[in-house]
FIBATI-654779 format. One record per atom (N, C-alpha, C): residue in one letter; x, y, z. Coordinates in steps of 0.2 Angstrom, whole numbers, padded with zeros to 4 digits, always signed. Each point is the difference from the previous one (the first is absolute). Layout:
<nodes>
AXYZ/...
</nodes>
This chain:
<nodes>
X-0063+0281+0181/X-0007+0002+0000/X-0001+0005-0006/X+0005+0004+0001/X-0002+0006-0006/X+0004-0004-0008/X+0004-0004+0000/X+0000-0005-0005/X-0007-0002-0004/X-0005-0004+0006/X-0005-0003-0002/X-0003+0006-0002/X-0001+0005+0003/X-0006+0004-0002/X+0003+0001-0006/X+0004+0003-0003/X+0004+0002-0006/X+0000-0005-0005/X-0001-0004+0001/X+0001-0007-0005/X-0009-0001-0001/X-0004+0003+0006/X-0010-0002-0004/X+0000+0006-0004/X+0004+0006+0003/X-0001+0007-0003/X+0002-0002-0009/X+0005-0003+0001/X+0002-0001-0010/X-0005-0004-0002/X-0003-0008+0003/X-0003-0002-0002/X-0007+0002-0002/X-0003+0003+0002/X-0006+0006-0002/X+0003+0003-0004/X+0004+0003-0001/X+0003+0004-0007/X-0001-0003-0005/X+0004-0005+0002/X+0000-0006-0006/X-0006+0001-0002/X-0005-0004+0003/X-0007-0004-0003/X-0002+0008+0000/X-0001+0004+0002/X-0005+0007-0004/X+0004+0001-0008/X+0005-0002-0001/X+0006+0002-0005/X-0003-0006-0004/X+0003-0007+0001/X-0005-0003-0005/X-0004-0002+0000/X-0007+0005+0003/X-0006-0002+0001/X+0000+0006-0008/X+0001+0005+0002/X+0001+0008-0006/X+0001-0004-0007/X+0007-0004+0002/X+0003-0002-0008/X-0005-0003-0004/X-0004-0005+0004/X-0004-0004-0003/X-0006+0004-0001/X-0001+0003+0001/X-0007+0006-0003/X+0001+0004-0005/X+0008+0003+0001/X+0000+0003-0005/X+0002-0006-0007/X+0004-0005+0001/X+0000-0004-0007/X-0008-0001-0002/X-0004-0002+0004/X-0009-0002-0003/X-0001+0008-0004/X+0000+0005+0004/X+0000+0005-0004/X+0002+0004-0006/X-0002-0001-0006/X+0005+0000-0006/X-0006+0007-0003/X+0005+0006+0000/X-0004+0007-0006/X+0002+0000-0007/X-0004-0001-0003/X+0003+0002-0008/X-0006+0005-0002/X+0005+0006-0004/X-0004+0004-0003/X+0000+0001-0007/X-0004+0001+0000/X-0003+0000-0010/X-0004+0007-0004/X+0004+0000-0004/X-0003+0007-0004/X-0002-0003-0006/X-0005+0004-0003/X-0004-0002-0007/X-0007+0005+0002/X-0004-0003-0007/X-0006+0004-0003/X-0004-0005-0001/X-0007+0006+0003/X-0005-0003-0001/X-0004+0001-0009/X-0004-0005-0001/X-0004+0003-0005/X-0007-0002-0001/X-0004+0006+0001/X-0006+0001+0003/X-0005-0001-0009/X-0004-0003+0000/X-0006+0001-0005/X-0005+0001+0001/X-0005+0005+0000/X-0006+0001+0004/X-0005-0004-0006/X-0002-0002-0001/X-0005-0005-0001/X-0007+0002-0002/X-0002+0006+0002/X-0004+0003-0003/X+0000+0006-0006/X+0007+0003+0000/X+0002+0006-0004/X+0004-0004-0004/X+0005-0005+0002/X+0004-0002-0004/X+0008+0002-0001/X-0001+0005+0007/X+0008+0006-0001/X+0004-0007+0004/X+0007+0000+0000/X+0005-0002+0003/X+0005+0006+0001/X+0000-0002+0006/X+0005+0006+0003/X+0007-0004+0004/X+0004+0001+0002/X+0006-0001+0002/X+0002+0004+0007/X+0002-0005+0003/X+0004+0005+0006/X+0008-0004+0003/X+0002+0003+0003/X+0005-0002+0008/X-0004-0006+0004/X+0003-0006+0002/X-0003-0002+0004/X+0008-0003+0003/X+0000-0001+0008/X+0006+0000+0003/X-0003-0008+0007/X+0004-0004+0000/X-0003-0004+0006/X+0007-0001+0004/X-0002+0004+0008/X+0006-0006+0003/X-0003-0006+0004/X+0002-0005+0000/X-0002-0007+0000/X+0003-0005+0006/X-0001-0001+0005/X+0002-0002+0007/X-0003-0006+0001/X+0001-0006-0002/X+0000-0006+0004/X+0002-0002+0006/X-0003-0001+0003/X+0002-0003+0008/X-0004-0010+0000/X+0005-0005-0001/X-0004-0005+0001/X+0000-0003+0008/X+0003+0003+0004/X-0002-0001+0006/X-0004+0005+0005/X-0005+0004-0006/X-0005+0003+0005/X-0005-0002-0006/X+0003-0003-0006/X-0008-0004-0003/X-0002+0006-0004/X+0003+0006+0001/X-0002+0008-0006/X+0005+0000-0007/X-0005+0004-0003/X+0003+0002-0005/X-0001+0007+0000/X+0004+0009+0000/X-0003+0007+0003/X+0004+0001-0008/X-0006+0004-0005/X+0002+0003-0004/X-0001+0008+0000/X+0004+0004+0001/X-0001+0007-0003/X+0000+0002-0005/X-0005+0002-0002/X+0002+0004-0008/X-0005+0007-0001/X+0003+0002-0005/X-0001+0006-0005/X-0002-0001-0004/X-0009+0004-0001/X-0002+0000-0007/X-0001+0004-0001/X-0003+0003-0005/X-0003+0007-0004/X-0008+0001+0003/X-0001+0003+0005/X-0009+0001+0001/X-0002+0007-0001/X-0005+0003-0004/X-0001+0007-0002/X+0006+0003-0007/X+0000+0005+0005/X+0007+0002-0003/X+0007+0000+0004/X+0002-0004+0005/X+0005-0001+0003/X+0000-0007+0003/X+0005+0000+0003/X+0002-0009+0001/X-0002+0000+0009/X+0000-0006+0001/X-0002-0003+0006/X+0003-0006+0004/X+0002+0002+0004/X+0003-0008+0004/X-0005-0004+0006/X-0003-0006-0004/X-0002-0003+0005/X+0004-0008+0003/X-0003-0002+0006/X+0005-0007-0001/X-0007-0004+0001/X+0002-0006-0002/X-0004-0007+0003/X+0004-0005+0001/X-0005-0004+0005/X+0007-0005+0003/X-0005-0009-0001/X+0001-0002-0002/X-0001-0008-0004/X+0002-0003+0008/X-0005-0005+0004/X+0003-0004+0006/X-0003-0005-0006/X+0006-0006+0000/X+0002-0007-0003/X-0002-0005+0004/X-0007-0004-0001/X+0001-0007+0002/X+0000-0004-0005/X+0005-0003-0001/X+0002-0005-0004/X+0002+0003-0008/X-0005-0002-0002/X-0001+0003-0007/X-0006+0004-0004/X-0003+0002+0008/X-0004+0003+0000/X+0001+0008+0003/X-0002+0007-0002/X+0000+0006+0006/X-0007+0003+0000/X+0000+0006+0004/X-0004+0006+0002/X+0004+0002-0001/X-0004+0009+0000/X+0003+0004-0004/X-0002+0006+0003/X+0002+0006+0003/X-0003+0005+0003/X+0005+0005-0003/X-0003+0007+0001/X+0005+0006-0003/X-0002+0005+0003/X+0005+0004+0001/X+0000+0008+0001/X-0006+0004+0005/X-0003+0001-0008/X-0007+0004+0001/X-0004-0003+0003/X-0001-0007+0001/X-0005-0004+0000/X-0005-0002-0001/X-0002+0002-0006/X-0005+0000-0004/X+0000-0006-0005/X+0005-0004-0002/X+0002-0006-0002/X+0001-0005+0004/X-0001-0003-0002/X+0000-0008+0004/X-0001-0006-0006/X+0003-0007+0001/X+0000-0004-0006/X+0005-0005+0002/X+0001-0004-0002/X+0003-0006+0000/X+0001-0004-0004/X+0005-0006-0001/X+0001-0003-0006/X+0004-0008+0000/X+0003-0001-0005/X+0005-0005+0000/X+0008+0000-0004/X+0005-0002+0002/X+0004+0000-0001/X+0005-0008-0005/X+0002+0002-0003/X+0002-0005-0005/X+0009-0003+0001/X-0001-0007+0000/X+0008-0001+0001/X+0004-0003+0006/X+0007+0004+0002/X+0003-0005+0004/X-0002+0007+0007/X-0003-0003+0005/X+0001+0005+0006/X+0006+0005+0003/X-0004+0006-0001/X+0006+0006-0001/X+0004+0002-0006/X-0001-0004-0003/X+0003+0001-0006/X-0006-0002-0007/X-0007+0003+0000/X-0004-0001-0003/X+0002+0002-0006/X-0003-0001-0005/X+0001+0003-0008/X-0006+0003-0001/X-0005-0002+0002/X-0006+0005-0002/X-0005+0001+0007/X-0005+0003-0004/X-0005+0003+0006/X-0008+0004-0004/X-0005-0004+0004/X-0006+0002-0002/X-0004+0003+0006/X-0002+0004+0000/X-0004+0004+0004/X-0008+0005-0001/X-0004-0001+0003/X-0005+0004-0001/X-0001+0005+0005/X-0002+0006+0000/X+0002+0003+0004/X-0008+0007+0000/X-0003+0001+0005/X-0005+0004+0000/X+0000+0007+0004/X-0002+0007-0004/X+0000+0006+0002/X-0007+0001+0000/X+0000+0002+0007/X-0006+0002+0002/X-0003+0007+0003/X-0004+0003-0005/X-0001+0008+0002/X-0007+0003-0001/X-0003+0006+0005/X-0006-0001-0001/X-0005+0000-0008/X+0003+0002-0004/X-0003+0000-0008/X+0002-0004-0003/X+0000-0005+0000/X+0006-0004-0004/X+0004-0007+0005/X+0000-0007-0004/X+0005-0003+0004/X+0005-0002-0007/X+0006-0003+0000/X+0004-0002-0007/X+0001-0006+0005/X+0003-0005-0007/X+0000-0007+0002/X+0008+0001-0007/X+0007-0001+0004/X+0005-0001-0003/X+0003-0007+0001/X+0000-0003-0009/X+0003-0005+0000/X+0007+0000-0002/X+0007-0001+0005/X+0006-0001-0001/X+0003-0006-0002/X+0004+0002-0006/X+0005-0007-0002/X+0006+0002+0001/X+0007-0001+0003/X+0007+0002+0000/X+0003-0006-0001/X+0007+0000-0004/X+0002-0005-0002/X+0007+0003+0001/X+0006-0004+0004/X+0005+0003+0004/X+0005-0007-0003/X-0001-0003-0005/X+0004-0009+0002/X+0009+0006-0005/X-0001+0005-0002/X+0006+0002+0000/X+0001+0004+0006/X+0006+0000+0003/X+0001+0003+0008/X+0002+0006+0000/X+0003+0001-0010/X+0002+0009+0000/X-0006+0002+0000/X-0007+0000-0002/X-0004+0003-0002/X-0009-0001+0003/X-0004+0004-0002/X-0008-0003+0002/X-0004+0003-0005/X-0004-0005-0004/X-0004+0002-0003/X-0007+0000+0002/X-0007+0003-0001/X-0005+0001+0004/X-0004+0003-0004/X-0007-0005+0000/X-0008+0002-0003/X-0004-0001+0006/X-0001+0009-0002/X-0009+0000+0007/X-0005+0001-0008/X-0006-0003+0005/X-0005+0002-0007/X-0006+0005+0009/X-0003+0006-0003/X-0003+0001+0006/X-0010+0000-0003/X+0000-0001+0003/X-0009-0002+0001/X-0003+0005+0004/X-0004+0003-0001/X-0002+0008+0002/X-0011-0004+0003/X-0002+0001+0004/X-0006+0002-0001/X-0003+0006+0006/X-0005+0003-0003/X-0002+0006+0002/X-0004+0000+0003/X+0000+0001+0009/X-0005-0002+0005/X-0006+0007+0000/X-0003+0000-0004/X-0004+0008-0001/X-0008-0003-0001/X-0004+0003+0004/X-0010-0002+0001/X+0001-0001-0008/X-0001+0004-0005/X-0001-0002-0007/X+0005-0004-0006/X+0005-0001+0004/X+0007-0002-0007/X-0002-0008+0001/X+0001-0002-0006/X+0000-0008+0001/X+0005-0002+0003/X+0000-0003+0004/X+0005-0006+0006/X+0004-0004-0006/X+0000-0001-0006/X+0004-0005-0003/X+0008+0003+0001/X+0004-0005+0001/X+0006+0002+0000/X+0004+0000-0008/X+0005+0003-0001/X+0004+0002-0007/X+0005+0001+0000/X+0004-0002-0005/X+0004+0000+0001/X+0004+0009-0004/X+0004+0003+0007/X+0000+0006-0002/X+0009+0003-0002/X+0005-0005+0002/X+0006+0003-0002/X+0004-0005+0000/X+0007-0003-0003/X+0002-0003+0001/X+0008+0002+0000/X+0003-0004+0003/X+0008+0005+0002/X+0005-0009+0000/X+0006+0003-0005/X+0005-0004-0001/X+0007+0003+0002/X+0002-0004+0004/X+0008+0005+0003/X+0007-0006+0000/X+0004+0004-0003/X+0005-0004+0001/X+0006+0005+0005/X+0003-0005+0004/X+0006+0005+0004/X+0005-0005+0001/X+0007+0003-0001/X+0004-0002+0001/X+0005+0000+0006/X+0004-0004+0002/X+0003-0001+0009/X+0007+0006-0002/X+0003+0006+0001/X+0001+0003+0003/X+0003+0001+0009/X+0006+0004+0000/X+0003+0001+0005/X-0003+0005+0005/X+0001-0001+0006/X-0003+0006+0004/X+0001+0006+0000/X+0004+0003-0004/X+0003+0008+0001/X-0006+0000-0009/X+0001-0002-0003/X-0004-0002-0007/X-0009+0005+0004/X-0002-0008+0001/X-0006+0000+0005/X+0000+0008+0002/X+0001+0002+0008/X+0001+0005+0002/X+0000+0008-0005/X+0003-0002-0002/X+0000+0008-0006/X-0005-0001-0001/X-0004-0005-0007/X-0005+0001-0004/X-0006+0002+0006/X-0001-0004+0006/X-0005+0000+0005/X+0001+0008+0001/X+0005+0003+0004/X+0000+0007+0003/X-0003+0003-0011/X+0003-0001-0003/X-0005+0006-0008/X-0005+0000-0001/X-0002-0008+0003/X-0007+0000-0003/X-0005+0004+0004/X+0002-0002+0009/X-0006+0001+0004/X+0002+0010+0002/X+0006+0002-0005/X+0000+0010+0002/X-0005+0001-0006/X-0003-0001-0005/X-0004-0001-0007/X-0008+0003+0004/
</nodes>
């Protein structure tokens, strides 16, 4: 009797063990460091920063969870957004929640090469309409064009929407202690 009990006792270890292993294989983190490069579109200035992504695929919960670091003000920020995958299509929710958007993905499932996304921030003066292109068919690296669309919800301003910044980033894949440092410099700043 206490044989049997001892032999479901391992077998439940088992299966919660490789129920684990196989979660943790679907879930795969690569982290990326690189810059962004911002043009304001009306001034004309280009400015530069830090932009940091760590990047957590899970194909058996159907997410994509990125955290990253950018430059907002004068100091940097961490928000995540997490991408739920059907097919070759997501949704897209973040942080603040104030973004929301969805898009299409390009390629072999899970192993996409590209991604188009439009994504909408919505605030009392103002809503932006950003349109993203990332292009990842290299696995060391991610290249990315948002173009952002500005229109200003105000009794007198004109509602046309304009186009008010656009931003180019390239980041490189990086080890987690890499990652890690840059993140903890950027967000003491």
């Amino acid at each position: 009797m206490i044989h049997s009990v001892l032999m479901k006792i391992f077998a439940l270890i088992y299966c919660i063990l490789s129920f684990q292993a196989a979660y943790a294989d679907s879930a795969q983190v690569q982290y990326y460091v690189g810059e962004a490069v911002t043009t304001n579109m009306n001034t004309g200035a280009v400015t530069r920063a830090p932009y940091i992504d760590e990047r957590t695929t899970d194909s058996n919960a159907g997410t994509i969870t990125e955290k990253v670091v950018t430059k907002q003000g004068s100091g940097f920020v961490e928000n995540t957004a997490v991408l739920k995958v059907s097919g070759n299509h997501f949704s897209m929710t973040e942080s603040t929640g104030t973004v929301t958007g969805q898009g299409d993905l390009t390629g072999t499932a899970w192993n996409w090469t590209f991604l188009r996304g439009e994504f909408s921030m919505m605030m009392p003066a103002f809503k932006m309409r950003i349109v993203d292109y990332n292009f990842f068919a290299d696995p060391n690296s991610i290249e990315g064009h948002k173009d952002f669309y500005l229109t200003v919800m105000a009794p007198n301003a004109p509602n046309a929407e304009r186009l008010t910044q656009q931003e180019d980033v390239i980041l490189h894949l990086v080890d987690q202690a890499t990652f890690t440092a840059k993140r903890a410099a950027l967000l003491t700043h």
